[in-house]
N, C-alpha and C positions, 0 to 999 in steps of 0.2 A: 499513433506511435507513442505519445506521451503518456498514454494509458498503458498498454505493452511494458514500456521502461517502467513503469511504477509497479505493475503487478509482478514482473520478474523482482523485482528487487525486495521488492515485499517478498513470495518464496524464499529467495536466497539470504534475506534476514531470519525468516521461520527455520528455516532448515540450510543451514549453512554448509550444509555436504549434498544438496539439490543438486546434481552434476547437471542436468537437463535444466534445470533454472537458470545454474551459474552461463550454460554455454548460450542460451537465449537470450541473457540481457546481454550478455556481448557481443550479438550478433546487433543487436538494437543499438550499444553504442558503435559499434562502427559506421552503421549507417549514418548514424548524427556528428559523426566525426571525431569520437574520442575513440580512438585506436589503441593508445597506450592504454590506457587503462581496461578495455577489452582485450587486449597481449593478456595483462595483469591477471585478469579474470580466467582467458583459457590454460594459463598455465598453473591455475590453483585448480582449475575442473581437473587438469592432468592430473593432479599430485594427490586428488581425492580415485582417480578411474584412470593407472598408467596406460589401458588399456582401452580407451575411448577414441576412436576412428574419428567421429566428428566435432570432440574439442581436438585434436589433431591437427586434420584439417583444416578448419576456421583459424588455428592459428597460425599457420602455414601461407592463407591467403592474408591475414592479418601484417604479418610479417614481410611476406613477398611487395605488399600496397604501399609500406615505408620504407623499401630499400634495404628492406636487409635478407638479405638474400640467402645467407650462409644460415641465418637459424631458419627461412620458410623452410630451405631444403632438407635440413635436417627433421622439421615437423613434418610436412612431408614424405619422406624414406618412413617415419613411423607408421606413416599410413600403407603406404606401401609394403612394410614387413606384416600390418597385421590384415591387409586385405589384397596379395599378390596375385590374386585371379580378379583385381579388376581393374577394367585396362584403364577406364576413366583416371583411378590413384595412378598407375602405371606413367601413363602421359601427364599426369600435374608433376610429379616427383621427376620428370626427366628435363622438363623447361625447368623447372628452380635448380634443378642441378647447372645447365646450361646455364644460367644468368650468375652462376657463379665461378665460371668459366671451364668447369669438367665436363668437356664434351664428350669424351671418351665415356665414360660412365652415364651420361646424357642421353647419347646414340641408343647405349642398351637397354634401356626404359624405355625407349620410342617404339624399340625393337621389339619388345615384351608388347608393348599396349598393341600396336598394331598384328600380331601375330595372334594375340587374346579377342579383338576385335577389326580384323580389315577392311571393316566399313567407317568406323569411327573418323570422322570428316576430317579435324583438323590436323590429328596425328601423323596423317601421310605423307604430309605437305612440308609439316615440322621435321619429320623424320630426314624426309631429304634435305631441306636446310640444314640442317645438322650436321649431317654426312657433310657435305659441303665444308663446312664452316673447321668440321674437325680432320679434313685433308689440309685447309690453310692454315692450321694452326702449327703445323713445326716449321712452316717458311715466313712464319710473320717477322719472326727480328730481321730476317734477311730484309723482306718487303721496304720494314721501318726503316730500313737503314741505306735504302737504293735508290736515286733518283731518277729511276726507269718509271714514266710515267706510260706508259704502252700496256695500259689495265684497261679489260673490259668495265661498263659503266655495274654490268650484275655483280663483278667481281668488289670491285670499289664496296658495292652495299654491302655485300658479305664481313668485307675488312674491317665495314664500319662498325657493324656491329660485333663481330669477333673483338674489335678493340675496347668498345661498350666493355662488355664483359669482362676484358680482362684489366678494368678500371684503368683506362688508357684516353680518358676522352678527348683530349687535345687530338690527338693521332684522329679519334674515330671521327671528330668533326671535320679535319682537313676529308678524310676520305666521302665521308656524304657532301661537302661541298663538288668535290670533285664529280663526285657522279652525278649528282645535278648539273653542272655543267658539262659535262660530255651527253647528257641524255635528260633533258627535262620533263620526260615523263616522269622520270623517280620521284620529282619533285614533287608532282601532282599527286601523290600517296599521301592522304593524311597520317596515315603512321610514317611512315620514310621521312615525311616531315618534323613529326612530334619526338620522335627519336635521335635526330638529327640535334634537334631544339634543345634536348635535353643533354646531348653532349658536349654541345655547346658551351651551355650555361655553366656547366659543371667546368669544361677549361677556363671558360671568363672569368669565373671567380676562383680561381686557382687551386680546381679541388680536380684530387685523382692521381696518378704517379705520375704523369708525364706534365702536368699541368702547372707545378709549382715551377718550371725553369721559363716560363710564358714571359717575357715582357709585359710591362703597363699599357703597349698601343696593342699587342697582339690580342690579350685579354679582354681591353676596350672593343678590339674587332670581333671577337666574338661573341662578346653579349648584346652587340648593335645586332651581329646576324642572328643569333637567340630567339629574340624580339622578332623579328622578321619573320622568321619563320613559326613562331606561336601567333603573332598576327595573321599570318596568312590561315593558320588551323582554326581561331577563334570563328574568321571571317566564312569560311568554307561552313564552319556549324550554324553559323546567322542564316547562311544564303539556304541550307538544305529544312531549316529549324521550318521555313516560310511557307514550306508544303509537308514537311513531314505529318503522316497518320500516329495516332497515340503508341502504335505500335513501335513506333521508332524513333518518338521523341524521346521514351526513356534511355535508348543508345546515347542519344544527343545530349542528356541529362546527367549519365554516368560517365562521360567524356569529361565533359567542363568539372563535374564534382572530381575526378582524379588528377587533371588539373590543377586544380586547388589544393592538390593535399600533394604531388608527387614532390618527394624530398629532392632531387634532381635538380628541382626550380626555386629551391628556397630561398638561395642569396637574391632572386630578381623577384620574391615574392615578399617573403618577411619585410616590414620598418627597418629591423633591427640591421638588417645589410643593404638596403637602398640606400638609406640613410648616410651609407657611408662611400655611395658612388656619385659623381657630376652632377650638379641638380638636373642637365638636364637630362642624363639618363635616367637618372630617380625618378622624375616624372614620368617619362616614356614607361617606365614597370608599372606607375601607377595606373599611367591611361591604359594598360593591359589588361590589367585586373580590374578595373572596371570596368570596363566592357564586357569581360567574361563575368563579371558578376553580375550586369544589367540583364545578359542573354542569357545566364539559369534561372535568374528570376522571370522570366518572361515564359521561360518554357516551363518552368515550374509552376506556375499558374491557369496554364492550359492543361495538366493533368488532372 
């Protein structure tokens, strides 16, 4: 890989308009974890080729991997306008619209890809989420604002995530706790979990519109459940790492590396914000990350 990064950058010092250099070493740093500056890189490939599908793309997924959701979608839609007969662009550009809360416009990307390809695995499954998620969206203020808890546990997971989306995480965590409590199977989902964890974090540290009117004990409570529930995901990747085939370690590897980087977990990841929580939470984040750092080094060395 070190070699890789050297030789790309070496072209793109030779020939500094190398669109296919430039969009290479970028794909090499993100792998190593310098994402901003591979952003950086595919948005000078653009400016050299407005018309390049896969610096586009890359930085669409580039974009999407740090939370920013509004420019992946818009990288994305590029890709989409310049290769609209294919479903694969179709369904990328319809979940990044989706994670920026335009389900409406979301729906009919699903719609597109699965009509372009109706075998395409994951699009079908997506498509109906969607649907789903975009009938409860004109009744959510009413939902927020009712104390009729007489909600299915599927419904609940929907709400939680409809609320994800529309940067609502206080709300969207009360509603995954919920439905783990009426139904703990949800719980058993490592994503239902890692999701859950991440809306969490995000009300604990009083980030998101609904998150800043949080109390100091309510915010404490949810970065204690945070925790709980990234321990429980950490712990699920230990237990499966111990038989995993190579084929499936790298799933296991690309887990914990997103992990690491998902902007979502930053105030329970960074120094720079532990630092400024209860030592003994502080700790608690730290004995987090180090475990997940112990368990990708470990599977990392089996590859």
């Amino acid at each position: 890989r070190a070699g890789a990064r050297r030789a790309f950058e070496a072209a793109v010092t030779l020939d500094p308009r190398d669109v296919a250099a430039q969009v290479s070493l970028a794909k090499v740093l993100v792998r190593e974890g310098e994402i901003d500056r591979a952003i950086t890189i595919y948005q000078t490939a653009i400016e050299l080729q407005p018309d390049s599908p896969d610096a586009w793309h890359h930085l669409g997924v580039a974009c999407m991997s740090t939370g920013r959701a509004a420019e992946g979608a818009r990288a994305f839609g590029e890709v989409a306008r310049l290769r609209p007969e294919n479903a694969v662009v179709r369904r990328d550009y319809g979940i990044a619209l989706s994670r920026c809360g335009r389900l409406g416009e979301a729906v009919g990307e699903l719609e597109a890809a699965v009509k372009l390809a109706p075998t395409l695995a994951p699009a079908q499954k997506e498509l109906e989420e969607l649907r789903r998620m975009a009938a409860l969206e004109p009744q959510l203020s009413a939902i927020l604002g009712s104390k009729d808890d007489r909600v299915a546990p599927a419904v609940r997971r929907d709400l939680a995530r409809l609320c994800s989306w529309k940067n609502l995480p206080a709300a969207a965590a009360r509603f995954w706790d919920a439905a783990f409590a009426s139904d703990p199977r949800l719980a058993e989902d490592d994503g239902n979990r890692y999701s859950a964890a991440c809306a969490a974090a995000l009300a604990g540290c009083g980030r998101g519109e609904d998150a800043a009117s949080l109390n100091g004990v309510e915010r404490a409570r949810w970065r204690a459940q945070a925790l709980a529930w990234l321990r429980a995901n950490v712990a699920a990747i230990a237990a499966r790492a111990e038989s995993a085939r190579d084929e499936h370690r790298a799933a296991l590897v690309a887990s914990l590396v997103h992990f690491k980087r998902d902007p979502d977990l930053e105030a329970l990841r960074d120094p720079r914000f532990t630092a400024l929580l209860p030592d003994s939470e502080s700790r608690a984040c730290a004995a987090l990350w180090r475990e997940a750092n112990r368990l990708l080094a470990t599977l990392q060395s089996k590859r």
